[in-house]
N, C-alpha and C positions, 0 to 999 in steps of 0.2 A: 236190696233197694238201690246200691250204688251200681249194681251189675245195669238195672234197667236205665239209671240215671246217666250212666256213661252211653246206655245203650241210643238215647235220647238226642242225645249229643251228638252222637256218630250219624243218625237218621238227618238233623241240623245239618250239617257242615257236606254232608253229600247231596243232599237238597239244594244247598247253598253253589256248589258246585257241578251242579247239574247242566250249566249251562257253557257252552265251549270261550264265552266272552271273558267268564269271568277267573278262567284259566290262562286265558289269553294275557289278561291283566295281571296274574300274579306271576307268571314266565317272566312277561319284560320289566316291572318292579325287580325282581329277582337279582334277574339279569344287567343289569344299571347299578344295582347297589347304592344308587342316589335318588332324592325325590326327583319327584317330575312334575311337572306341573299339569293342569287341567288340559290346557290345549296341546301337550305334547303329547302327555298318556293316548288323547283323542286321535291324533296323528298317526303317532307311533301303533296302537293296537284295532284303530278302525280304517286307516286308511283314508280311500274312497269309498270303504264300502258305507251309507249311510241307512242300510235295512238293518243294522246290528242292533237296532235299540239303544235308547238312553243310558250313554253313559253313566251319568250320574248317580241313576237306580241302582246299575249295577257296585259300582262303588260305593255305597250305603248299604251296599246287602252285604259284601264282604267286608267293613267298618262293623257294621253290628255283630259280625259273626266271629272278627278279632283276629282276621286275617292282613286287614289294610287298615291304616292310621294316617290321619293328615294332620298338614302343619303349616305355618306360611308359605313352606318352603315350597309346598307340595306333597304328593301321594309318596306316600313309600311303603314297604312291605315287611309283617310283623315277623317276630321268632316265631310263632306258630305258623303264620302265613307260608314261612321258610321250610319250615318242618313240614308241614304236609302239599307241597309242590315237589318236595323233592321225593316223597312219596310217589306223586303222582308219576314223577319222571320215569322212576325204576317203574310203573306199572308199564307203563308207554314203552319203552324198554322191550319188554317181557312179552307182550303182544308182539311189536313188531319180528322182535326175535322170533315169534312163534309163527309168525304170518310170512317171515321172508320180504317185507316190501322195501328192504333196500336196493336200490336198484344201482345197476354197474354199467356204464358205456363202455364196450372192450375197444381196442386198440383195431378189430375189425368193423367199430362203427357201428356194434350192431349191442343190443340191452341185453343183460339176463341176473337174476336176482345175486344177492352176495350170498356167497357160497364160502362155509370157511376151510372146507377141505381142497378147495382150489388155490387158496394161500398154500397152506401145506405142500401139496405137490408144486406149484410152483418155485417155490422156497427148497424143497427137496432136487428139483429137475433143472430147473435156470440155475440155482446159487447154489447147488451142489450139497446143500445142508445135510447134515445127521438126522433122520427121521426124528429124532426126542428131542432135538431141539427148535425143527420145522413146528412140532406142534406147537411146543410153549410160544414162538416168537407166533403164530399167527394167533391162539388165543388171547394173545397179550393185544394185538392189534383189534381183535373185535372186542376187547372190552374197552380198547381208550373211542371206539367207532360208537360204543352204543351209548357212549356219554355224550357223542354232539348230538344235531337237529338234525343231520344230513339223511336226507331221503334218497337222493340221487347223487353217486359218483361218478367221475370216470377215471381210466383206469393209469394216469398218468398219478392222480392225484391218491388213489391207493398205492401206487407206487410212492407215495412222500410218504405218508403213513409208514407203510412196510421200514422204509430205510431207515424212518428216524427212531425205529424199534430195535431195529439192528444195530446202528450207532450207540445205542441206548447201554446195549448190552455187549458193546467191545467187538462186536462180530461185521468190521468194517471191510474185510476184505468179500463178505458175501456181497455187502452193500456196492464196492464195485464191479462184482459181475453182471449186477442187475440194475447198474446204472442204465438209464434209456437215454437211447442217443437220439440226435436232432438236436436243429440246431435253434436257438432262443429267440421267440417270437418276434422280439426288438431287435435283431441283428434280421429276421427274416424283412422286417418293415422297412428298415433301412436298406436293403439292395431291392425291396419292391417298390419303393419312393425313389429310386435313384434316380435322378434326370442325367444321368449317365448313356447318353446313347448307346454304348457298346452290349446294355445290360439285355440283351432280347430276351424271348422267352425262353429260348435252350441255354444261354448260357445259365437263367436264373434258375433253374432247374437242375442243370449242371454243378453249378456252384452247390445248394443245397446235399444234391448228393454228395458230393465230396465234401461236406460239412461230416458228414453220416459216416464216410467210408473213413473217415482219418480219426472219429472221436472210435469207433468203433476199433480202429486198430489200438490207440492205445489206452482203451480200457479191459479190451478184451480178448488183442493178442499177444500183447508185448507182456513180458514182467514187470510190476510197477516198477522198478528201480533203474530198468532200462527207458519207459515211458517216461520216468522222474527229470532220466538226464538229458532228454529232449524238454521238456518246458521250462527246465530250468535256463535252458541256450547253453547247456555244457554239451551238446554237439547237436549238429545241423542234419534232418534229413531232408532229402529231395524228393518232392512230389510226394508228399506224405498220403495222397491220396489213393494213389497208386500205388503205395510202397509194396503191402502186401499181394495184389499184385499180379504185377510186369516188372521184369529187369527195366534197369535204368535206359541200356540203348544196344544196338545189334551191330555190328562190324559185319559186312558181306561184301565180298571182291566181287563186281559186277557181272565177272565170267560167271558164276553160280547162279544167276538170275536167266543171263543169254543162255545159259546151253538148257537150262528147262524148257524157254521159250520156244527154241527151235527141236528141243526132245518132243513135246509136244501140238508146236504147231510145224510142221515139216515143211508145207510151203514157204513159210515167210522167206528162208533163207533165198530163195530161188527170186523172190520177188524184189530183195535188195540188191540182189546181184545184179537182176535186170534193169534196177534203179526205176522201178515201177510205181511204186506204193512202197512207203517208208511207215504211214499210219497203223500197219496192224501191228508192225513192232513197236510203236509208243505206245500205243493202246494195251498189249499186251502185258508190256515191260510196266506202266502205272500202274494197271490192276492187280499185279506184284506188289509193287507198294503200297499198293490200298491195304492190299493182304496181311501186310507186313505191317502195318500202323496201330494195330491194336493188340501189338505184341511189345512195346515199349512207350514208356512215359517222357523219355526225353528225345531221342534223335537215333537215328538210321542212319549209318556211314555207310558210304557206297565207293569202295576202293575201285581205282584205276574206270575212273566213271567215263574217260574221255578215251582213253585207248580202246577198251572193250563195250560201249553202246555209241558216244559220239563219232567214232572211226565208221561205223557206219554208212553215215549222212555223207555223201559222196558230195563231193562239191565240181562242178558246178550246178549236175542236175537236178541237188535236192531245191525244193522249193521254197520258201521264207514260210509258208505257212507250215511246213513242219517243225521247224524249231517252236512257230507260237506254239503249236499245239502240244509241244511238249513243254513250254516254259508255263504257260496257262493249268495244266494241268496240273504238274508241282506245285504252282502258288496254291492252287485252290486244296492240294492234299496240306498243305501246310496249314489252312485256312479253317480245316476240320476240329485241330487240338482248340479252337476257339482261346489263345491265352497269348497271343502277341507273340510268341515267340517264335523262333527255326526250328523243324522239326526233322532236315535233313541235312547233312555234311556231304560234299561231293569232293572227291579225289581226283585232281589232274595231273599225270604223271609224265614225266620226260624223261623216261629209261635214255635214250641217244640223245638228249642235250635237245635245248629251245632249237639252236642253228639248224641241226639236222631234220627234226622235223617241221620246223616252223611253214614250209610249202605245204604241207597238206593238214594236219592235227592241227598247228595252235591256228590256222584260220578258221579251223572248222569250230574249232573253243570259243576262239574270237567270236563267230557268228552266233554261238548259243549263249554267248554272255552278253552281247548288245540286245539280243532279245529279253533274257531276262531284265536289261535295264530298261526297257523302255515299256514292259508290260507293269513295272514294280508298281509304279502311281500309290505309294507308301508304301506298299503289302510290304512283305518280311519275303527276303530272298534267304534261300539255301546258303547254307554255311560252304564255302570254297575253300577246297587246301591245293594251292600249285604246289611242284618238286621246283626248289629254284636250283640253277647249275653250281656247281662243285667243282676246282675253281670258278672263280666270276671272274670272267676274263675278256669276255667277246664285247665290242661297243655294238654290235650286232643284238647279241645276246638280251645284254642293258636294254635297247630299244625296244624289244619284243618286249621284254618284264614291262618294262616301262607304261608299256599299253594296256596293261592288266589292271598297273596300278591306278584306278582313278577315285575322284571325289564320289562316283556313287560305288563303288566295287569296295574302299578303305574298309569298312565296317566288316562285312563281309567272308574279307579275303584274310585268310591266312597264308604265309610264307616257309617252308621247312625244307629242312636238308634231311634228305634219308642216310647221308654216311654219323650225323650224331641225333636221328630223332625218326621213328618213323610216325604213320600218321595217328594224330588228336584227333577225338570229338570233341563236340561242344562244351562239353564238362573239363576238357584237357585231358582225357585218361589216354595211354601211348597205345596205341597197337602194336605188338611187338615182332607180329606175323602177318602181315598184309598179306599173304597170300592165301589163310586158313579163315572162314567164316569162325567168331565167333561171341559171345555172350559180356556184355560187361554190365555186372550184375546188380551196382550199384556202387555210389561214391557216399561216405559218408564221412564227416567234417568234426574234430575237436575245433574247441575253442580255447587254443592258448592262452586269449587275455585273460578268461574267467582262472586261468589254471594258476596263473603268475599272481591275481591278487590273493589265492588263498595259501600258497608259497610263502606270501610276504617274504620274498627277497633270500630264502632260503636255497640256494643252488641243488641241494640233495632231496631238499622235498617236493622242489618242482618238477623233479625227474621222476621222482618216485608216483608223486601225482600223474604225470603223462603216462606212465606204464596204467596203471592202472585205467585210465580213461582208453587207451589201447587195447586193453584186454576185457571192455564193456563192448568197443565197436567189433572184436573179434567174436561175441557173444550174439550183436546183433546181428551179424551176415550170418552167423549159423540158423538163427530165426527166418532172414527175409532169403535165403536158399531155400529150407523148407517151406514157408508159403507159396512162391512161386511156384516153386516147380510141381505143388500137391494141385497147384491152380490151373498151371498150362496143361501140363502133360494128363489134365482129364478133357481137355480140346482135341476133339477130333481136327481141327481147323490147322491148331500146334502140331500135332504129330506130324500133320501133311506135308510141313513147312520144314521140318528139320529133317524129315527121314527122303520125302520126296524132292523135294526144291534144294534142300543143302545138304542131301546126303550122308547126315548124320544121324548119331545112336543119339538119342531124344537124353538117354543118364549122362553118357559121355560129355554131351555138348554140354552141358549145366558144370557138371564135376571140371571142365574145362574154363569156368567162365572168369571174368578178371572182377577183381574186387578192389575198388579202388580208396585208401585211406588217405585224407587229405588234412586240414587244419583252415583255420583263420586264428585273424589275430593278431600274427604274429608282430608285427612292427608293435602296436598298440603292448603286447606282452613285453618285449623289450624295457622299452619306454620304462613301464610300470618296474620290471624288475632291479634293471640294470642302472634305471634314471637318465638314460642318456640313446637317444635311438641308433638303431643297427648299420646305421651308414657314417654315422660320426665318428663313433670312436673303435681301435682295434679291441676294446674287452666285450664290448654291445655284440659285435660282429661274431667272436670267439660263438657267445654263449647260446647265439643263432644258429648258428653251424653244429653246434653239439646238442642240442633240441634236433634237430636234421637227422642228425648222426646216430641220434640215438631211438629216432622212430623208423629208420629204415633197418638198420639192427633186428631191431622187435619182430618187424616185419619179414623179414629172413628168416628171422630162428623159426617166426612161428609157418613159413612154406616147407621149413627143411622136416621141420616136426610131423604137421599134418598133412602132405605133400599138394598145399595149394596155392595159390595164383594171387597176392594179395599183393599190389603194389604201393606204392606211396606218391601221391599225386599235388600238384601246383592248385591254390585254388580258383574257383574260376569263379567269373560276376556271376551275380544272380539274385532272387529276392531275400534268400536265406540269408546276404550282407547288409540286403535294407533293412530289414527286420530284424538280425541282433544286433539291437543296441548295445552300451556296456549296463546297462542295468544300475544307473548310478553310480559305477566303481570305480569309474575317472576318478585317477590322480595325478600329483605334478602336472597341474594344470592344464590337463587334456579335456580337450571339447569331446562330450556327450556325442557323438554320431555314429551311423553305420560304418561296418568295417571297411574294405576295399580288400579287390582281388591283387592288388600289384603286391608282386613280388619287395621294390623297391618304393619306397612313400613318391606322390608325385612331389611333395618339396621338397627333396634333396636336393642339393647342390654340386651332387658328384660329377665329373663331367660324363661324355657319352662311355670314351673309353672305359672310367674307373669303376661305370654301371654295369659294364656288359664282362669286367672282370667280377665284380663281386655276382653278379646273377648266374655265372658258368660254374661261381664255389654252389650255390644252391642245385644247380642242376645234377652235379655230382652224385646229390644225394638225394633228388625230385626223381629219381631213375624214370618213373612212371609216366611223364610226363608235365613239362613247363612251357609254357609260353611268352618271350620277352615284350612289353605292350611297358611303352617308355614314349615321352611326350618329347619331340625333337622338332624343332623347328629349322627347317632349310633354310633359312635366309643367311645364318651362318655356317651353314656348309652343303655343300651340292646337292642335290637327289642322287648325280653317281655314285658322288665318294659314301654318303651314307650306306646304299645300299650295298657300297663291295666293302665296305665296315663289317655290317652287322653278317651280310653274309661270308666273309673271312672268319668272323670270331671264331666259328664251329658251336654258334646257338644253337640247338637242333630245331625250334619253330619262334617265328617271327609275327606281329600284327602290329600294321603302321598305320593302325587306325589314329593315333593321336599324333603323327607325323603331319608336318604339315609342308605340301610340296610348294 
């Protein structure tokens, strides 16, 4: 009797719920866990749709049947109500599961049902999992999946799922391999809203990518703890987009470009001789550098640029249109990196002294640098390094310099003695063999001041700290060597270029390349350490010079050990100083701002001479490369005397860009 009286009951309440409305109503009761009132239940479960039938009905049918209960407050939803919804859920469940109708938008834009053995292999193939534990982690994920409403995924949003299963379960380092990159829709909106005119559509494109290619190096080639010490600002890379990669920049003596030119085009040479046609040698010699442009992220040095291509250009028959046509066309190669900056260094060399050649070379330099000025109309010129004379002695000499030096050329131009420095790039790394093409593979930058606040003023553990940050950045050039070179050297493009154009073994040239270690900071680390900055007092100054002293050390042992090429280098400007802050860690009253490349703070007080003595103790130990950039103003002393100043000292490179004549 009670078997059929239950049976009665069961017949009731699926009658009762026979209808998709009144399932509908006990879901969102459910789901609120609060009453709801007449016109919101209406809302909330009918919408717009007004074919659904009388509400009201329907809520007096499930009231009678002891599912739903009202009160002033509102509908709300009984224990049994409770109890057989969630019934219904697992049957819903169970169907779907059996029917497959979850549906998945893949990352190719295109649908296909959820599949759980594709969790699996993904989990096994992307995140490298242990097969027995790919399963549990993706079963786990389709039963928290068959507890929501969700009919339709896409595949960013099973990728939350997935990780936060993984997280779940301690297994966070799978969860970073299978982080997806890109970059955040609100960072996408803001450079798509930018009323930023520079923003065209390549660069916004451009940008994006290198969103992609930087999150992707360090999630997923670096080691975290190397990746760690980059976002923490305990050391700086450059072009992080490019890191993995192109080397930083390329050093080629410009005879390695001429003699390809005329190995392969055989006329030209006859044609210059005749002073006929100079264009098929610009034309030739840029297409080189176009070549050559997508083999470095920072700058292309072009030693002895004016003796070996500008020697050339015969004066007086060359024509004014061929210097544009070669200043024109550098800006516009320079124009391609799209990011404001120089993208080339050019080497002017005076083996015989300005005097001796100044009748024929520096006119002919002259002529191709009044053209770069007056094609500039803002654009970004080429990075210039003259050889200035050793002694400076000629008033002769002086006048020639002199003519180089102006208000549009200052920024530009660098100043260097080859008997104490040979030439810099734009980064300041030294080339130590201007006569040999070759590789400078990258610079990368500790950050002193972050090293001094966790020192706290301790002399041995700040040392001890820097060794270690030392043998992190030794850890990273053995990484961004492998990338590269597993990256060029599968370029048919790369081979052509080292084996045909520079004559080189494609292993050798790498195993050859310069690896430059550098620093920021430092004034600001003083400061912090010592309480008193490195121009002021003799023990400031000491504990400068043994920071110096003791990363050029490092740097020895570890070329003598492994037999390579790692120098220790001056820092240079760049955005890597606008963007690390100190991160809050200002003390003794130090302003919050970006670092600076100067060797010596711009407020000191020391005079010129007692600069260019303390800067020649750094270069000591800069072996790799310094440049002295000191703010001087001529109205109390000559532009002569200045310039046979700094060039007496035995600086090895000068920039009087904040000189003011």
């Amino acid at each position: 009797m009670d078997a059929d009286k239950n049976q009665n009951i069961l017949e009731k309440q699926l009658k009762t719920l026979g209808q998709k409305i009144r399932i509908d109503i006990l879901k969102k009761l459910k789901k609120t866990q609060i009453p709801l009132s007449f016109s919101k239940l209406q809302k909330e479960v009918l919408e717009n749709d007004s074919s659904s039938g009388n509400l009201s009905f329907h809520l007096n049918i499930l009231k009678k049947s002891g599912l739903v209960r009202s009160s002033e407050e509102g509908y709300s939803i009984t224990y049994l109500g409770e109890q057989i919804i969630d019934k219904i859920l697992s049957i819903e469940q169970i169907l779907n599961k059996q029917k497959k109708s979850r549906m998945i938008r893949t990352s190719k834009y295109s649908k296909e049902l959820f599949d759980i053995n594709k969790i699996e292999e993904y989990l096994v193939i992307e995140g490298e999992l242990e097969r027995h534990l790919a399963k549990q982690i993706a079963h786990e994920v389709e039963e928290r999946l068959s507890k929501t409403h969700i009919e339709y995924m896409t595949a960013p949003l099973m990728r939350e799922y997935i990780n936060a299963v993984l997280l779940e379960n301690g297994l966070e380092e799978v969860r970073h391999k299978l982080t997806r990159l890109g970059t955040p829709p609100f960072e996408v909106f803001q450079i798509f809203n930018s009323k930023n005119g520079e923003i065209t559509p390549e660069i916004f494109i451009k940008r994006l990518g290198s969103d992609v290619s930087e999150q992707f190096l360090l999630l997923n080639l670096l080691p975290k703890n190397l990746a760690d010490l980059y976002l923490s600002g305990e050391i700086a890379l450059l072009h992080l987009n490019y890191w993995s990669l192109r080397p930083l920049s390329l050093y080629i003596n410009t005879k390695s470009l001429i003699d390809h030119i005329f190995k392969k085009h055989s006329d030209i040479p006859q044609l210059i001789k005749n002073a006929t046609d100079f264009s098929d040698l610009i034309i030739h010699f840029l297409d080189l550098l176009y070549e050559l442009s997508q083999f470095y992220s920072e700058d292309i040095l072009l030693g002895d640029f004016n003796t070996q291509f500008l020697s050339f250009f015969q004066l007086p028959k060359i024509k004014s249109f061929n210097f544009n046509l070669l200043t024109s066309k550098i800006f516009w190669l320079n124009s391609l990196f799209k990011d404001g900056k120089s993208h080339f260094s050019l080497e002017f060399s005076y083996n015989e002294g300005l005097i001796k050649e100044c009748s024929i070379q520096t006119q002919i330099d002259k002529s191709f640098i009044n053209s770069l000025n007056m094609q500039s109309r803002g654009r970004i010129k080429p990075l210039l390094f003259f050889e200035i004379p050793s002694p400076f002695s000629s008033e002769l000499e002086f006048c020639i310099l002199k003519n180089y030096i102006s208000d549009s050329n200052k920024n530009n131009l660098i100043l260097y003695d080859k008997n104490y420095s040979n030439l810099l790039n734009s980064t300041i790394v030294q080339i130590s063999n201007p006569n040999e093409d070759i590789i400078i593979l990258d610079k990368i930058l500790t950050n002193l001041h972050m090293i001094s606040v966790e020192a706290k003023q301790n002399d041995d553990f700040f040392l001890d700290l820097l060794q270690d940050k030392l043998n992190s950045i030794f850890e990273l050039f053995k990484y961004k060597e492998r990338l590269v070179q597993k990256k060029l050297n599968s370029l048919k493009q790369w081979n052509f270029v080292v084996t045909r154009i520079l004559n080189k073994n494609t292993e050798e040239f790498f195993k050859k390349s310069l690896k430059s270690i550098s620093f920021f900071g430092l004034n600001e680390a003083i400061l912090n350490h010592c309480g008193i900055e490195l121009d002021r007092t003799e023990k400031s100054e000491v504990f400068a010079l043994k920071i110096l002293s003791l990363m050029k050390k490092i740097i020895e042992e570890r070329n003598e050990v492994d037999n390579n090429n790692f120098i220790l280098s001056q820092p240079h400007y760049g955005s890597y100083l606008i963007d690390s802050f100190h991160n809050g860690m200002a003390q003794y009253n130090q302003k919050v701002n970006g670092y600076t490349s100067r060797m010596i703070r711009t407020e000191s007080n020391l005079s010129l001479d007692k600069r260019i003595k303390l800067f020649k103790k750094f270069q000591k130990f800069i072996n790799g490369g310094t440049l002295f950039i000191e703010k001087i103003n001529t109205d109390e002393l000559s532009s002569e005397i200045l310039l046979k100043t700094l060039f007496e000292s035995k600086i090895g490179a000068i920039s009087l860009k904040d000189c003011v004549f």
